[in-house]
TORSETI-429442 format. One record per residue (C-alpha): residue number from 1; x, y, z. Coordinates in nm, 2 decimals. Layout:
N
R  num      c1      c2      c3
R  NUM       X       Y       Z
...
END
This chain:
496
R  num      c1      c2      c3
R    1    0.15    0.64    1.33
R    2    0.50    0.42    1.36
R    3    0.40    0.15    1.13
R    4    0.12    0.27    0.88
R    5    0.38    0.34    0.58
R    6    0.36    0.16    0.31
R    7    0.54   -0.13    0.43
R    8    0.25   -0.21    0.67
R    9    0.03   -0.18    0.42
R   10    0.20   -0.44    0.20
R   11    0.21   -0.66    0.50
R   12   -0.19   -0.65    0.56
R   13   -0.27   -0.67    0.23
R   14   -0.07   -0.89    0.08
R   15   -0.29   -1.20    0.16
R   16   -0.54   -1.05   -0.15
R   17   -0.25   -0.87   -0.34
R   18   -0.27   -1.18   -0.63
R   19   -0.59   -1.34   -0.52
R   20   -0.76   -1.57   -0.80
R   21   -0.92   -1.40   -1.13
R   22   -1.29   -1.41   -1.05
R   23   -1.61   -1.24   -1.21
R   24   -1.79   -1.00   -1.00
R   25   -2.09   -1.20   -0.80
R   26   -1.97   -1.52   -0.92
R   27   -1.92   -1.66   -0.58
R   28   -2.27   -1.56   -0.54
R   29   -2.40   -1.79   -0.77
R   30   -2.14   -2.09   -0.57
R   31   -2.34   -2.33   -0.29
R   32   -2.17   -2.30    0.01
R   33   -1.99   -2.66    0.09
R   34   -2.08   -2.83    0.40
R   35   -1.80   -2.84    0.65
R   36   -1.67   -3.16    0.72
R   37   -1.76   -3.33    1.07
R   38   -1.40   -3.35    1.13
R   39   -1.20   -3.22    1.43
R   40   -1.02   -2.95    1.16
R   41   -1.36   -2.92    1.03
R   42   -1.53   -2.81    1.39
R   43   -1.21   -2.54    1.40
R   44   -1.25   -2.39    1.07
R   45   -1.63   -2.37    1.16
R   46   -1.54   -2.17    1.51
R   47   -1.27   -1.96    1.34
R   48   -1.52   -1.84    1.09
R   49   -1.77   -1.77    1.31
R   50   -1.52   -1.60    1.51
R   51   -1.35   -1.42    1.19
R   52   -1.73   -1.24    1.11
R   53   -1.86   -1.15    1.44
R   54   -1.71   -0.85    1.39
R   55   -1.67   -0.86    1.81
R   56   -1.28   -0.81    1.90
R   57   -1.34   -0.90    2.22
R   58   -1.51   -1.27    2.14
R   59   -1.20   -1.32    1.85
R   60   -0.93   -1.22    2.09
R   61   -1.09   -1.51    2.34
R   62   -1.14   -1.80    2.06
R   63   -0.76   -1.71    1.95
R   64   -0.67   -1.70    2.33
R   65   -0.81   -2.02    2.44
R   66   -0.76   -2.21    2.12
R   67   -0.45   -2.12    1.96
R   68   -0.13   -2.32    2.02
R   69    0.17   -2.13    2.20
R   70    0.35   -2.13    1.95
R   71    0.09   -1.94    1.72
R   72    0.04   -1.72    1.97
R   73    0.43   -1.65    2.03
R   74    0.49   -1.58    1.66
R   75    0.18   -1.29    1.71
R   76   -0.05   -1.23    2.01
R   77   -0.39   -1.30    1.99
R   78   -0.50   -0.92    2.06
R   79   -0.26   -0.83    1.74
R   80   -0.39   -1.10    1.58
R   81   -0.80   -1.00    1.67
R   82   -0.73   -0.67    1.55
R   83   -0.64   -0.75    1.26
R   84   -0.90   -0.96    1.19
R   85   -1.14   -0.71    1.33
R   86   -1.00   -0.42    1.07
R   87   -1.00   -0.65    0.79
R   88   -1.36   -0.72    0.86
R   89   -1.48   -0.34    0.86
R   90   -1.30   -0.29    0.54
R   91   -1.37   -0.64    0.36
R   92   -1.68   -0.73    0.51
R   93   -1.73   -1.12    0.62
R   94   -1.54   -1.43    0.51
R   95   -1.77   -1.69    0.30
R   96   -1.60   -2.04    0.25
R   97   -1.67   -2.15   -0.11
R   98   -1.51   -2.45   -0.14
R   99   -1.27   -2.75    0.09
R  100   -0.97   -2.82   -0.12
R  101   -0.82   -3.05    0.13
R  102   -0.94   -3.24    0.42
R  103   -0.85   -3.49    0.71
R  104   -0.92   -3.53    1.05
R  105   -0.64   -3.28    1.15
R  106   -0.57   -3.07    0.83
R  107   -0.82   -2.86    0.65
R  108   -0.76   -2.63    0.35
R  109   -1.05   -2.37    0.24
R  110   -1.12   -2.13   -0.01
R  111   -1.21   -1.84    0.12
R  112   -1.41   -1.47   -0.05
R  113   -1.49   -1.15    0.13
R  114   -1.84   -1.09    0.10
R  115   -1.77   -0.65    0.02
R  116   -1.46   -0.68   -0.16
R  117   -1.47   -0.99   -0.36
R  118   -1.13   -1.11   -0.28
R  119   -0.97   -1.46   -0.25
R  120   -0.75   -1.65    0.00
R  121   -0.68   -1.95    0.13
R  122   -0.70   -2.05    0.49
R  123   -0.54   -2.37    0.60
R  124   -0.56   -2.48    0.95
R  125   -0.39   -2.81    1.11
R  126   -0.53   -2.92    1.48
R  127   -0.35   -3.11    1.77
R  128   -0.42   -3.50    1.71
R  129   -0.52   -3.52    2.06
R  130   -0.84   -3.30    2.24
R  131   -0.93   -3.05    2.25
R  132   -0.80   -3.02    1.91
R  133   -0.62   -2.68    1.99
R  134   -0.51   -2.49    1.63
R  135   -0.12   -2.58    1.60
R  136   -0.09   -2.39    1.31
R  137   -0.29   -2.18    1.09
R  138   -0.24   -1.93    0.75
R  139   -0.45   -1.76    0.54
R  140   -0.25   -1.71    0.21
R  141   -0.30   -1.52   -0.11
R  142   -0.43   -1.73   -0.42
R  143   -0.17   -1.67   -0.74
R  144   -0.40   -1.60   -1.01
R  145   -0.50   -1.84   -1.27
R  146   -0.55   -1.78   -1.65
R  147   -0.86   -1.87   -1.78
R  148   -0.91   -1.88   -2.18
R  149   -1.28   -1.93   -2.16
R  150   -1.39   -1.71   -1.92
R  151   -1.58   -1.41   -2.08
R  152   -1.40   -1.10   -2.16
R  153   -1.61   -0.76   -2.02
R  154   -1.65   -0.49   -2.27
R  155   -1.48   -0.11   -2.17
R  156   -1.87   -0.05   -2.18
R  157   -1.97   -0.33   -1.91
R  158   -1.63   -0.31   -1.72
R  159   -1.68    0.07   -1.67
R  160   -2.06    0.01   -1.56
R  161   -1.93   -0.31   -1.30
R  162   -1.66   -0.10   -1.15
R  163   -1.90    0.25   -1.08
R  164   -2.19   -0.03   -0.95
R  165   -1.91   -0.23   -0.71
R  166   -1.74    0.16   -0.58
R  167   -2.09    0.25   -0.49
R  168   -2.15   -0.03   -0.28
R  169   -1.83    0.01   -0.11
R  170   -1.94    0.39   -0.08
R  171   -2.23    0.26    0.07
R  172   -2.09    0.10    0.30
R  173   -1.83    0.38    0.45
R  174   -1.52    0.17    0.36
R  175   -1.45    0.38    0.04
R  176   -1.44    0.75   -0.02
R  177   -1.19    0.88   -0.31
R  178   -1.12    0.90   -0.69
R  179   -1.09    0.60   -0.91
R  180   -0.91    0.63   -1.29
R  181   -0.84    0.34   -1.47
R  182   -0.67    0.42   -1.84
R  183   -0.56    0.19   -2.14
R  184   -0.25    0.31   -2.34
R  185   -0.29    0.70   -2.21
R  186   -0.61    0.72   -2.23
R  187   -0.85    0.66   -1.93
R  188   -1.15    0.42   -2.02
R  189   -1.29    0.49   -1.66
R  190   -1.31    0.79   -1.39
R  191   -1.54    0.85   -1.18
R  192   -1.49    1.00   -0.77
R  193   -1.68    0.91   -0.44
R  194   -1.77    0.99   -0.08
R  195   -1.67    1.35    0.08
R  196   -1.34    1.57    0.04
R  197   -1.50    1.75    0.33
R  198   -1.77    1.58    0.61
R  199   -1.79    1.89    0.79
R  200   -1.88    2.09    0.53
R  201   -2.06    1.78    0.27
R  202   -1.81    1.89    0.02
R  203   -1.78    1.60   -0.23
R  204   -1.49    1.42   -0.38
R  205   -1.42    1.54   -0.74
R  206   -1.19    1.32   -1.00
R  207   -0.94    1.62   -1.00
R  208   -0.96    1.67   -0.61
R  209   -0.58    1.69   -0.44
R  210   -0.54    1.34   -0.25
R  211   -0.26    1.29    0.02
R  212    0.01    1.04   -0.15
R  213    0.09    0.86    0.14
R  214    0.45    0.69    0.05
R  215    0.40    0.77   -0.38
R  216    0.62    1.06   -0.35
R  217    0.95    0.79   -0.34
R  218    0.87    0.76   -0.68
R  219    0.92    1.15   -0.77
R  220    1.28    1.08   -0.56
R  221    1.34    0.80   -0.71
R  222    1.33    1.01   -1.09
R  223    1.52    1.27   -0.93
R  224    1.80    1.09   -0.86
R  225    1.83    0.90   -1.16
R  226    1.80    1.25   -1.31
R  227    2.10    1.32   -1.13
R  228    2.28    1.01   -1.24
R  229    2.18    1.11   -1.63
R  230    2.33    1.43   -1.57
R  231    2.69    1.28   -1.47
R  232    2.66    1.43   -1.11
R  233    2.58    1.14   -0.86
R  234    2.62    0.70   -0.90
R  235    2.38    0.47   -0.76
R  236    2.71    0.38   -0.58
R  237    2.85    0.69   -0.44
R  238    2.84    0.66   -0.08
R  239    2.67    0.93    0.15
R  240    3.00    1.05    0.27
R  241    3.10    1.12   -0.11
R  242    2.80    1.34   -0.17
R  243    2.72    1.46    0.17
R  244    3.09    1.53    0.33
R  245    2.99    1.69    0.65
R  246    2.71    1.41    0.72
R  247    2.75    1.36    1.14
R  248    2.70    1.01    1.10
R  249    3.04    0.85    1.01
R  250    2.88    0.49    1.00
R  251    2.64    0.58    0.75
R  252    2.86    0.85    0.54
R  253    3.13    0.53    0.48
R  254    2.91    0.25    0.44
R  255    2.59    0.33    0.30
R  256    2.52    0.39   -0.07
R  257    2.28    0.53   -0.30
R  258    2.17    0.19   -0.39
R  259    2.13    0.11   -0.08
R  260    1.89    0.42    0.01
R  261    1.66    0.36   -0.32
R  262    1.64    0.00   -0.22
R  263    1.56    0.02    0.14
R  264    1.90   -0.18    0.23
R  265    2.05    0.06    0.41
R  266    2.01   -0.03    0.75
R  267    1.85    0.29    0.89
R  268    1.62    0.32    1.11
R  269    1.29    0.51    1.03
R  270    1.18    0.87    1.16
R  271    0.86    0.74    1.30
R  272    0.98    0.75    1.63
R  273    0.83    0.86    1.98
R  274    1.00    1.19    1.95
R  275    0.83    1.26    1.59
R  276    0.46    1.18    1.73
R  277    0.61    1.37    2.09
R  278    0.67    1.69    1.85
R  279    0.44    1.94    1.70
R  280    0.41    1.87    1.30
R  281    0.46    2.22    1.19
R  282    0.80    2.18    1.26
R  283    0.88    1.96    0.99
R  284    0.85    2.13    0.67
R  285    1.17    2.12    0.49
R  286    1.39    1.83    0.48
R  287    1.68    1.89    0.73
R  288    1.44    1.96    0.96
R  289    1.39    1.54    0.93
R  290    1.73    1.48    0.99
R  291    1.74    1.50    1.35
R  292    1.52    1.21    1.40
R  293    1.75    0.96    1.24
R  294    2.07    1.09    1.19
R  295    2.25    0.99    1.52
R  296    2.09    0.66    1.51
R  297    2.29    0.34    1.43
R  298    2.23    0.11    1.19
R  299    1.97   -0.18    1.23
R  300    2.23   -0.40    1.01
R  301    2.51   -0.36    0.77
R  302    2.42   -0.20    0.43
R  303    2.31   -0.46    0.21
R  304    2.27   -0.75    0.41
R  305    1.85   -0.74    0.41
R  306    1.56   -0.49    0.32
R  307    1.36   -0.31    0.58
R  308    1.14   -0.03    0.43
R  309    1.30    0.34    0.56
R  310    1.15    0.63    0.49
R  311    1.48    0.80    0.68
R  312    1.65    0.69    0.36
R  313    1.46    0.84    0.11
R  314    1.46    1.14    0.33
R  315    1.82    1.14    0.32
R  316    1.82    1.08   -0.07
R  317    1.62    1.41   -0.06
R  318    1.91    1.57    0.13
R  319    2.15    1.43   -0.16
R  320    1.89    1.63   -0.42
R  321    1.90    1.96   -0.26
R  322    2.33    1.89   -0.20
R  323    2.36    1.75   -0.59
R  324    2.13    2.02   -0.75
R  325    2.15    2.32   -0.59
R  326    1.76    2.33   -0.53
R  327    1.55    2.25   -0.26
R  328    1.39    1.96   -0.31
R  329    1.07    2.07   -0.35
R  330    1.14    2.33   -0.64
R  331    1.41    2.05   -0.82
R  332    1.06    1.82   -0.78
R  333    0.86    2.07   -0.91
R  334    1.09    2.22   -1.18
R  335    1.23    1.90   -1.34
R  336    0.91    1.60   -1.24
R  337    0.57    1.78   -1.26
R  338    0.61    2.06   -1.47
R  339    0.76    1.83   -1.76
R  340    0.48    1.54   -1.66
R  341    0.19    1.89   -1.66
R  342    0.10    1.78   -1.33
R  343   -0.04    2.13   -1.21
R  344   -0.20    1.97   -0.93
R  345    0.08    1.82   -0.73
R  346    0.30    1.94   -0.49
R  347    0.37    1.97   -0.10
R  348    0.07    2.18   -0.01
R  349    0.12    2.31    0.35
R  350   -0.17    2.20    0.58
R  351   -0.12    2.50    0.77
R  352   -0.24    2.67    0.43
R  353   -0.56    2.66    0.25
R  354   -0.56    2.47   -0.08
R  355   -0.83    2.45   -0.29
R  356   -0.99    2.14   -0.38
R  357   -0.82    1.92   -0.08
R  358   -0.96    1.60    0.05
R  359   -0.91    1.61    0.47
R  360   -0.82    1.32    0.55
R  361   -1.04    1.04    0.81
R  362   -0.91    0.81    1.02
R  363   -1.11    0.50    1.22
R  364   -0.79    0.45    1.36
R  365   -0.55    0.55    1.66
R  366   -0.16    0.56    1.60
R  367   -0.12    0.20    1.68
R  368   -0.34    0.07    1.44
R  369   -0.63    0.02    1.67
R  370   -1.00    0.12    1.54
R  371   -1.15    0.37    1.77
R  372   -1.53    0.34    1.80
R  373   -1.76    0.65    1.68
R  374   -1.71    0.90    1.40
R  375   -1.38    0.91    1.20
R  376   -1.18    1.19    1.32
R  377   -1.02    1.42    1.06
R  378   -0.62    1.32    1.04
R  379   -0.53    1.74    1.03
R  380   -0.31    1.68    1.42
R  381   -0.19    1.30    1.32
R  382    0.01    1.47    1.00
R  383    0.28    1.68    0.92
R  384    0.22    2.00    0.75
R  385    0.42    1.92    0.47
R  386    0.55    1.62    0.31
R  387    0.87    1.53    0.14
R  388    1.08    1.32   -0.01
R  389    0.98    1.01    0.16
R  390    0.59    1.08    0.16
R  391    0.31    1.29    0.22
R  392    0.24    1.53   -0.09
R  393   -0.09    1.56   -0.24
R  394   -0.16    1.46   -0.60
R  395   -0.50    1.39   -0.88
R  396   -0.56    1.08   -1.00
R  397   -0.55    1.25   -1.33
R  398   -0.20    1.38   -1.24
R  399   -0.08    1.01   -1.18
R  400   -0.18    0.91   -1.50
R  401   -0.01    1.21   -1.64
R  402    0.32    1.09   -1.43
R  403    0.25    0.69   -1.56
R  404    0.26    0.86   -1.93
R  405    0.56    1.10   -1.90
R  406    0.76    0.82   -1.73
R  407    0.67    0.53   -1.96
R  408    0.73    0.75   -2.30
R  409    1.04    0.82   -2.14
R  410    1.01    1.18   -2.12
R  411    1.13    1.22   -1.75
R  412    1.41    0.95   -1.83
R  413    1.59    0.78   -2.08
R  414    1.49    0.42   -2.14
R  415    1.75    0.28   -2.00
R  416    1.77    0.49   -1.68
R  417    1.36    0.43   -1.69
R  418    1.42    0.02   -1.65
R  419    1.68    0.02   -1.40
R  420    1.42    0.25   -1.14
R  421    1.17   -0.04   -1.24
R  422    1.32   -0.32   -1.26
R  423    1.34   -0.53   -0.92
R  424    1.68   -0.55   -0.70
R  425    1.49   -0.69   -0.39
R  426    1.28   -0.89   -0.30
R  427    1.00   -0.76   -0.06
R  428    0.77   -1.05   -0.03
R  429    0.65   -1.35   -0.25
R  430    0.62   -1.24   -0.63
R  431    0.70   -0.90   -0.54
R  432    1.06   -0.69   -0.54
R  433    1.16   -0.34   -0.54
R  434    1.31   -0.15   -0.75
R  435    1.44    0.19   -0.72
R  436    1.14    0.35   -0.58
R  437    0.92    0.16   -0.72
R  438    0.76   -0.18   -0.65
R  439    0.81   -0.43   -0.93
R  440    0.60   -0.76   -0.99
R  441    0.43   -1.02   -1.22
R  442    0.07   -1.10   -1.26
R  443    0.03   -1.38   -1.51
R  444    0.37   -1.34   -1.67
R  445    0.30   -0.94   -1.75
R  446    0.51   -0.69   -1.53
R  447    0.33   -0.44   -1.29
R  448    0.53   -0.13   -1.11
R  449    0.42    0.12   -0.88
R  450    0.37    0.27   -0.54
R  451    0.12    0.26   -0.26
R  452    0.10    0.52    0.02
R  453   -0.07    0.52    0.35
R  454   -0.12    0.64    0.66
R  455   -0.43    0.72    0.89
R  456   -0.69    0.89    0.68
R  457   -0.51    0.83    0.36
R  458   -0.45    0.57    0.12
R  459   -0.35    0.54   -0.23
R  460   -0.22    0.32   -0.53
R  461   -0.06    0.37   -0.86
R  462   -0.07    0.01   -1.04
R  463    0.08    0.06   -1.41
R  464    0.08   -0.26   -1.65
R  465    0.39   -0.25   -1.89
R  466    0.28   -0.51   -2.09
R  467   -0.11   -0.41   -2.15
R  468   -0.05   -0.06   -2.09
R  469   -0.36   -0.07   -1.87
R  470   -0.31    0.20   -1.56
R  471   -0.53    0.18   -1.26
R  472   -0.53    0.47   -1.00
R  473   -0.70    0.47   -0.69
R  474   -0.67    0.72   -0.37
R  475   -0.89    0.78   -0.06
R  476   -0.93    0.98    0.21
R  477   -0.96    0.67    0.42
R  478   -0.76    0.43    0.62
R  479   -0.57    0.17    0.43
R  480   -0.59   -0.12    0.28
R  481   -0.87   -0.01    0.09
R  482   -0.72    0.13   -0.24
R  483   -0.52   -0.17   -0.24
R  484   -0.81   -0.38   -0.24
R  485   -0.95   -0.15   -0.47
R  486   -0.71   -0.19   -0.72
R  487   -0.66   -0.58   -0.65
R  488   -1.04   -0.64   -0.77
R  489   -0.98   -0.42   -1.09
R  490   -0.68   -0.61   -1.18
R  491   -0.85   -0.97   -1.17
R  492   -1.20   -0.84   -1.39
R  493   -1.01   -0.56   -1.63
R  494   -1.06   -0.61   -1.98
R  495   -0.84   -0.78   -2.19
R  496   -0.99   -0.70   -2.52
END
């Protein structure tokens, strides 16, 4: 699938990534407001009834016929209805809560998904002349808001609101995985849903082996600051330096370790026709990558912009193996999850039985598209084995046991520790990357961590420096549903 890495991901999700703090079923006990009788007001009455049809078709025509050109040129109205259309299935419909601004050719509303619980903000602004087409439109994420007096839930409550809110997602087929969520160490909440296995009703335990999706750059990320520790590599050696015989000259002079962890590097990503044109089992160690990317040119000169790569961390592997000695997956092994006592993670060949391994389930084709009928099993749509870049199976209880090894510094020294997690980047609004990891504030209180995805799998590693709070999700389903997992959790987690 070219774009389901966790880049996409971001880019769907981001619009509930810092949605407002609310209570559970508060919007519940909210009167819907009466939509004004204005021409904004007719729109945002049309787009909402387009928005929960739930009917691509009937979205893709109100966006067709109504949209401005200029809308439409910035994104299609079939890329535009599918999105809608995907966000529905996972989020359920849009309820409008409350008009925070309003004219006869601007209107701003407060928007909640009636599954997930999540906040945005949809403004949309309307021609002054009829028929009043949309001349511009957003729906926005909502920076949350600290509230002194709201009420605090207990571990208690907060444990018994979160099992009562994944069973209704359950319920509803949009969730299926393991959930931990652990204060200072120590998880205050575990608990695992759906099937590892529909064809043979296996269920999903807590310690069941989930595919990581993009998490694994994390693991690199350690590695090579392992490296760095050890005197061996800097985060501004060049390839060349470390990789002499590298074919491409371009990228041997000109493109750094820095710029590899940081996704500046300008190279272009190995999700490319002739990786879905190939059989998977022939990708299984790292060089066997290398022939998707390495004659490519750059997209731009190192440095100048981000654009997420997971060719780079797949060439950061190739600077493991060269550095250490090891291939990657035993340097991984050897010097990340034995120290962490993650017994549980690795690259488990698919081609291989493994015990306790969720199969993947995808509503989706390649492109993105949801394909009516029974989710299909992902088994053909993945390689056989991840790498450096993504695709390696963990536990929820095996993140938490990385999120403790990293954070008491027993992987890293503090200092090497804060440069991986500290932002360099910045990847969208309120949120940069690091060096492997994704950095970001909620409410003045820093948050790192990963998110992985692809079809059929989907998962999220949120870890609070300040609260020491860490929340864990990972499915067997298509993204963005661990993200909105772990986006509800954040805004009704305990504080006490």
């Amino acid at each position: 699938m070219k774009q389901k890495s966790l880049h996409l991901i971001c880019l769907i999700t981001l619009g509930f990534l810092l949605s407002a703090v609310t209570l559970s079923k508060a919007s519940a006990q909210v009167k819907p407001p009466l939509i004004p009788n204005t021409a904004a007001g007719r729109r945002l009455g049309e787009w909402q009834r387009a928005y929960n049809s739930g009917d691509y078709d009937q979205t893709r025509k109100f966006m067709a016929d109504n949209y401005a050109k200029a809308v439409l040129d910035q994104s299609p109205a079939e890329v535009r209805a599918n999105n809608v259309f995907n966000a529905v299935r996972v989020n359920g419909k849009m309820t409008i809560i409350a008009i925070e601004k309003s004219s006869e050719t601007e209107i701003v509303a407060l928007l909640e998904t009636q599954l997930t619980e999540l906040r945005s903000r949809l403004t949309i602004k309307v021609a002054a002349e009829e028929p009043h087409i949309i001349a511009a439109i957003s729906l926005t994420s909502i920076q949350p808001a600290v509230n002194p007096g709201a009420p605090k839930l207990s571990e208690a409550k907060f444990g018994q609101w979160l099992d009562s809110y994944l069973k209704r997602l359950t319920a509803a087929d949009v969730f299926s995985g393991s959930v931990v969520v652990a204060r200072n160490g120590k998880p205050i909440f575990q608990n695992a849903y759906g099937l590892a296995s529909k064809a043979y009703n296996v269920p999903n335990r807590i310690d069941t082996k989930f595919n990581l999706g993009s998490m694994n750059k994390m693991f690199t990320a350690v590695a090579i600051a392992q490296l760095v520790e050890q005197g061996k590599l800097t985060f501004s050696d060049t390839v060349g330096k470390v990789l002499p015989d590298y074919p491409n000259k371009e990228v041997a002079a000109k493109v750094t370790i820095h710029h590899l962890l940081t996704h500046t590097s300008g190279l272009s990503d190995y999700f490319t026709p002739r990786f879905f044109e190939t059989s998977k089992d022939r990708f299984k160690s790292v060089k066997d990558y290398l022939p998707l990317f390495v004659d490519q040119p750059l997209l731009f000169q190192p440095g100048e912009r981000m654009s997420y790569s997971n060719a780079g961390f797949m060439l950061l592997g190739a600077i493991v193996e060269k550095v250490s000695g090891q291939d990657y997956f035993t340097y991984v092994r050897e010097h990340v999850y034995k120290p962490a006592g993650m017994n549980d993670t690795d690259a488990f060949e698919l081609d291989h039985d493994t015990p306790n391994l969720a199969i993947g389930y995808t509503s989706e084709d390649e492109n993105g598209s949801y394909v009516p009928g029974p989710r299909a099993n992902n088994l053909f749509s993945h390689v056989v084995k991840g790498g450096p870049a993504g695709g390696g199976f963990s536990t929820a209880p095996d993140l938490l046991k990385f999120t403790n090894a990293l954070v008491a510094d027993r992987l890293l020294s503090r200092p090497s520790r804060e440069i991986l997690t500290t932002g360099k980047v910045v990847y969208a609004p309120g949120i940069k990357y690091g060096y492997g990891f994704f950095c970001s504030e909620i409410n003045g209180r820093r948050v790192i961590g990963h998110s992985g995805g692809f079809l059929g799998i989907n998962s999220e590693l949120d870890i609070h420096l300040d609260t020491g709070y860490t929340i864990i999700v990972m499915s067997n389903y298509d993204p963005p549903i661990a993200q909105q997992i772990v986006t509800k959790i954040r805004q009704v987690i305990p504080e006490g």
